[in-house]
N, C-alpha and C positions, 0 to 999 in steps of 0.2 A: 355691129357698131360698138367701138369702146366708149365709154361711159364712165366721165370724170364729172366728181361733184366739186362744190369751192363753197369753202366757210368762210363766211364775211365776218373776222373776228375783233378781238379789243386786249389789249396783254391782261389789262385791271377788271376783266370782266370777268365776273362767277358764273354767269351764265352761257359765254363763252366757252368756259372750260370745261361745263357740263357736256352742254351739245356737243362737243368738239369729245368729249371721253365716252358719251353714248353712240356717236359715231362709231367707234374704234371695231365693236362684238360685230356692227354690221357689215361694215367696208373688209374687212376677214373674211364674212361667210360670202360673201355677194363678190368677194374680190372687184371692189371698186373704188378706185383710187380719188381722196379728198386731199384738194388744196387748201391750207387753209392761206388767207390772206388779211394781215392787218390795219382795217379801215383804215387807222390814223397815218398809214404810211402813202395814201393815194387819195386827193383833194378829190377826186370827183366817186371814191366810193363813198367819203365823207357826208360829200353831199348829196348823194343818194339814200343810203341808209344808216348814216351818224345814229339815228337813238332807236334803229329798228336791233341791232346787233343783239345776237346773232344770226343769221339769218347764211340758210342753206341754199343754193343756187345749182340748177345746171342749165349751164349757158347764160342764157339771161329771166331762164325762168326762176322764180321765188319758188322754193318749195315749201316752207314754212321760217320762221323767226321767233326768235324767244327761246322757245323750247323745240326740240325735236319731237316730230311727229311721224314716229313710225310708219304707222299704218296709211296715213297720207304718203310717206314717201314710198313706201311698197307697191302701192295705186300709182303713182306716177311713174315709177319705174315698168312696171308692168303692162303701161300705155304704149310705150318705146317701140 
């Protein structure tokens, strides 16, 4: 099963661009491809996660928000 993740991000967000650049070493080794998408351009991610951003998804699971958490996403990927 291919295995795409999706960043729910913000263009003015610094913590956006963290997650979104801690991503990068991982989605490399794991070769798994991140969409990122930005909240302000779809009313109803808005309205789902407007002041959660950023926040890492697969599918419509939440993997975490704010900050990337590794080792949570490593545990969930290896649920798979």
């Amino acid at each position: 099963m291919a295995i795409e993740l999706t960043l729910i991000s913000r263009g003015y967000c610094h913590l956006c661009h963290e997650m979104e650049a801690a991503l990068v070493p991982f989605a490399r080794e794991f070769k798994v491809p991140v969409t990122v998408l930005d909240v302000d351009a779809y009313p109803l991610l808005v309205e789902r996660y407007d002041e959660l951003v950023p926040v890492l998804l697969h599918g419509e699971t939440e993997i975490c928000h704010y900050f990337l958490d590794l080792p949570k996403l490593r545990e969930y990927l290896q649920g798979l």
